[in-house]
C-alpha positions in Angstrom: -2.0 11.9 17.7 -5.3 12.4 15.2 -4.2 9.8 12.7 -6.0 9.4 8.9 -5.8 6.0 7.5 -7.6 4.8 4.4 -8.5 1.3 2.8 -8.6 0.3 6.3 -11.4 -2.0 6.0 -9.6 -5.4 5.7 -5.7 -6.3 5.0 -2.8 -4.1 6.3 -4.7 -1.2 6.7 -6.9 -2.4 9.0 -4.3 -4.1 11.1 -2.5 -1.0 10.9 -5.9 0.7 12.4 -6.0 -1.5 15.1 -2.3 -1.7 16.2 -3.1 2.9 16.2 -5.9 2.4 17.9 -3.8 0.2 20.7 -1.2 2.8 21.1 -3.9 5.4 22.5 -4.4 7.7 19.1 -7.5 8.9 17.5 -7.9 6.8 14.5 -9.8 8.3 11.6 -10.7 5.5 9.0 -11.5 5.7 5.4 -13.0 2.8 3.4 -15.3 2.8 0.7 -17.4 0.4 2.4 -17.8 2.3 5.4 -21.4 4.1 6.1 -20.0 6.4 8.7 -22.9 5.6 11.0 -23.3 3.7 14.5 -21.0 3.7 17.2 -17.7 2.3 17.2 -16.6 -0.5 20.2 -12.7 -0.1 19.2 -12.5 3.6 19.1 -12.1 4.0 15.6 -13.9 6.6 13.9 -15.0 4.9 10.7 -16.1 7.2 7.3 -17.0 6.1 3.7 -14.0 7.4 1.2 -13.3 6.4 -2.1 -9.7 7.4 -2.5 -10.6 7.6 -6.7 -13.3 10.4 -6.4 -12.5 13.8 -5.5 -15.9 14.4 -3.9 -15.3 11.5 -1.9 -11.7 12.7 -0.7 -13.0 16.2 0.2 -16.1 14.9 1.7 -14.1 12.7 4.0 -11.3 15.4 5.2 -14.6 17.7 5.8 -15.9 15.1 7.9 -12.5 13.6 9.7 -11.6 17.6 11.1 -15.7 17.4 12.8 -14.7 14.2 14.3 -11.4 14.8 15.0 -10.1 18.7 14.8 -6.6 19.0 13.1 -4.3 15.6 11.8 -1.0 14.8 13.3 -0.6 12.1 10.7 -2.1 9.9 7.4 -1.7 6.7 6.3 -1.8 5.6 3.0 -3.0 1.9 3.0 -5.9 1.8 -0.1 -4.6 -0.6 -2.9 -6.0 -3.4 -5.0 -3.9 -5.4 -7.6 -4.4 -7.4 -10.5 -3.3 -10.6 -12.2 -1.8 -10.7 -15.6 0.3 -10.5 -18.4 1.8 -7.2 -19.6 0.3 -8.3 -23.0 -3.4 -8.6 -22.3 -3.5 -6.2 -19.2 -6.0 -3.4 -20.9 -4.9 0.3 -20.6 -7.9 0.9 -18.8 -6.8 -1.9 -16.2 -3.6 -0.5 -15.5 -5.9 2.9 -15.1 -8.0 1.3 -12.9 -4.6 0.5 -10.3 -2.9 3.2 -11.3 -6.3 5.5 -10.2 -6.2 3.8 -6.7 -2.5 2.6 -5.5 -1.4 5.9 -6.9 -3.4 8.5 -7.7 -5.3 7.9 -5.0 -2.5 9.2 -2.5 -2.0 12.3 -4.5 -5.4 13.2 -3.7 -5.6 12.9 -0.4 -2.2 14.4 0.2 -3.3 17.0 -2.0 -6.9 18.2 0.3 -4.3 17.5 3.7 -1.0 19.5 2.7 -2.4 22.8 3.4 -3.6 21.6 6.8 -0.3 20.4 7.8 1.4 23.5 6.1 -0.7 25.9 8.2 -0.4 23.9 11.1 3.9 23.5 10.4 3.7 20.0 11.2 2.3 17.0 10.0 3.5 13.4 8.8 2.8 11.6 5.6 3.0 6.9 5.8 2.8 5.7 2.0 2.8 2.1 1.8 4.8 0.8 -1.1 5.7 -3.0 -1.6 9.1 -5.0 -2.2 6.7 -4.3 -5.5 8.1 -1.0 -5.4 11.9 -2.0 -5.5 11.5 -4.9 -7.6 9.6 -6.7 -10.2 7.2 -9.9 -10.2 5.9 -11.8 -13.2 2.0 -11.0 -13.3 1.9 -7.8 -11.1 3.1 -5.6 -13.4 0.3 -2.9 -12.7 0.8 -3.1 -8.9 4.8 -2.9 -9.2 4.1 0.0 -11.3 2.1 2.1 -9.4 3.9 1.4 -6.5 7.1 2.0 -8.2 5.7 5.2 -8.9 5.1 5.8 -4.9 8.7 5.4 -4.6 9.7 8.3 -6.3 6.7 10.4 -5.5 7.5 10.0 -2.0 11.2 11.1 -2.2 9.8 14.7 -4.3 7.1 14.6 -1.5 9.8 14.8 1.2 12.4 17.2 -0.4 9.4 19.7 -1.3 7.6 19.8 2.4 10.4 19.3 4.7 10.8 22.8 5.1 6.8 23.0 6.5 7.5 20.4 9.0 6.3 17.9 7.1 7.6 14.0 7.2 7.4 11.8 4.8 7.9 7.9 5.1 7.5 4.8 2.5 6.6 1.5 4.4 8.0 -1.6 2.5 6.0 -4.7 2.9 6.7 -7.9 2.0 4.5 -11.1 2.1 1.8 -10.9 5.3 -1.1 -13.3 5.8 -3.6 -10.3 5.3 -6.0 -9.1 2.7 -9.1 -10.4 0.7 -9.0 -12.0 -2.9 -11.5 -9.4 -3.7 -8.6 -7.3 -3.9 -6.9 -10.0 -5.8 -8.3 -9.6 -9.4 -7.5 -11.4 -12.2 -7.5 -9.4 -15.7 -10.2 -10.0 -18.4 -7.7 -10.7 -20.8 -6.2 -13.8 -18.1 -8.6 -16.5 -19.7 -8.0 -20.6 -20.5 -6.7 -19.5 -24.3 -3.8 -17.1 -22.9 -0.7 -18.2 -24.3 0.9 -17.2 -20.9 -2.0 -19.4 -18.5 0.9 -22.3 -17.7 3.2 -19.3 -16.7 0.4 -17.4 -14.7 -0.8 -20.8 -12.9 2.8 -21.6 -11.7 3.7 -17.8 -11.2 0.0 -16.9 -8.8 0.4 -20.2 -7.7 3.7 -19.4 -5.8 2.2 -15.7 -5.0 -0.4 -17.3 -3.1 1.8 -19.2 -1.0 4.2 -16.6 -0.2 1.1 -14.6 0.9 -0.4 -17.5 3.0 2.8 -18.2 4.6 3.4 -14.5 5.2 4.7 -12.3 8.1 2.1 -11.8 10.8 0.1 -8.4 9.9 -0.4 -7.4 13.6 3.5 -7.4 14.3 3.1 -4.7 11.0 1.5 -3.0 12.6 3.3 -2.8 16.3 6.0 -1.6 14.0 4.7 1.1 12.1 3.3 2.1 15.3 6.9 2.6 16.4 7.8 4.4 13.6 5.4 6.9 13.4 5.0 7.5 17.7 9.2 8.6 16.7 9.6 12.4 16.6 11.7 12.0 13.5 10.4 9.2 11.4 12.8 7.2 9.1 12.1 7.7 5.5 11.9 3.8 4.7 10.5 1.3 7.0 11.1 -2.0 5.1 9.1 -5.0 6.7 9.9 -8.0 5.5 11.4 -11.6 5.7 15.3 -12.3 5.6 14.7 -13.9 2.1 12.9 -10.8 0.6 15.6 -8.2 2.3 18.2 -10.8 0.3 15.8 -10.2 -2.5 16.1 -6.5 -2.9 19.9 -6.2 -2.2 20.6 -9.3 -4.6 18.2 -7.0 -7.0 20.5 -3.9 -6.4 23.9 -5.9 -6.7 23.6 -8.3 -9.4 23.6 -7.7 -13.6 19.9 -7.0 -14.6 19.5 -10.4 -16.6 21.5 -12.7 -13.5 18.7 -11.3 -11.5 16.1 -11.6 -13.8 16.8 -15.1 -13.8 16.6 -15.9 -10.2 13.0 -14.1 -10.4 12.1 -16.2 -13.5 13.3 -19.8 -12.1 11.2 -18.8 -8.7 7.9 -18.0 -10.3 8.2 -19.3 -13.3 10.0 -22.5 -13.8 7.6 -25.4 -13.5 8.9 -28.0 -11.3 9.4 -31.6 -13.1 8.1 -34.4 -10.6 
């Protein structure tokens, strides 16, 4: 297959790249910090795309179909987050998140839908999160826009299925992956916040969970799987037992039993 996958410079999306470019496909990879020059020893082709410019999107599908006539399949993997409260998160930094975890799928499913619609085939991999099922004190712009995923995805899917077009939403949970240069913290996250004993306890136990994560290459082995499947599922959820308990506890319990649990995880601060 001629596969698409952006923000595959680092984190999941690279080790999604990798475990595509094990299985035999053509990997076509977006990242804003790729030059699209010099040869490549891994048999990716690698191209610059900024998934929150238009020029940039177009520029890159223009240049993908030279490298690599037609696409079989895309992979949504561009995302950043940040850290902070709901209170003193700007407007313009929920934009900012919003513009790339979101928005930025839209566009580039928006330049390769009448590809695949011509064609009568094609499949569509948006990565959501747990994020995108449940909340977590501090992420509220990332559980947003990938909340928003979520129900993009299922439109996505009832609209296109009639081209031949599948759609699937990959669920991760924690994975030792990623760079904190993805990690940001909000401007309005200083040493005066009323919520910084909150935030330290909350990011402290985010960054645990993330060093102590699920292995990113065994991701990838798995979306592999799912995609190399003539029908893909609609959800691929990957993720520890505790986070699976998570999101059915999240589904079955009264909204403020839960939001307890979540509160005395991330939030409680431990008396020694």
């Amino acid at each position: 297959m001629i596969i698409y996958i952006t923000g595959a410079s680092s984190g999941l999306g690279l080790h999604t790249a990798q475990a595509m470019a094990r299985h035999g496909h053509t990997v076509v990879a977006g990242a804003r910090s790729f030059d699209g020059n010099g040869p490549s020893d891994d048999g990716i082709i690698r191209l610059p795309l900024d998934v929150t410019d238009p020029r940039s999107v177009e520029a890159f599908v223009r240049r993908a179909g030279e490298a690599a006539p037609g696409v079989d399949c895309v992979i949504h993997c561009a995302a950043f987050l940040m850290l902070g409260s709901c209170e003193e998160t700007t407007v313009e930094e929920y934009a900012r998140v919003l513009d790339t975890d979101f928005l930025g799928m839209v566009r580039v499913n928006q330049a390769l839908l009448p590809i695949m619609r011509k064609q009568e085939h094609g499949k569509i991999v948006m990565f959501s999160s747990i994020n995108g099922l449940l909340g977590i004190p501090f992420q509220s712009a990332y559980t947003a826009a990938k909340h928003a995923v979520e129900g993009y995805a299922e439109c996505l899917q009832m609209e296109t299925m009639d081209f031949g077009i599948q759609v699937c939403l990959v669920e991760p949970g924690d994975h030792r992956s990623g760079s904190d240069s993805y990690r940001k913290h909000t401007a309005g996250m200083g040493e005066n916040s009323p919520y910084r004993v909150m935030f330290e306890r909350g990011t402290g136990v985010i960054h645990r969970d993330e060093t102590n994560g699920s292995d990113p290459d065994r991701l990838g082995e798995k979306l592999a799987a799912a995609v190399e499947r003539k029908r893909m599922p609609f959800r691929v959820r990957i993720a520890s037992a505790d986070q699976h308990l998570a999101v059915f506890l999240h589904d079955l319990l009264p909204g403020f039993l839960n939001n307890r649990i979540l509160h005395s995880y991330y939030l409680k601060v431990r008396r020694k």
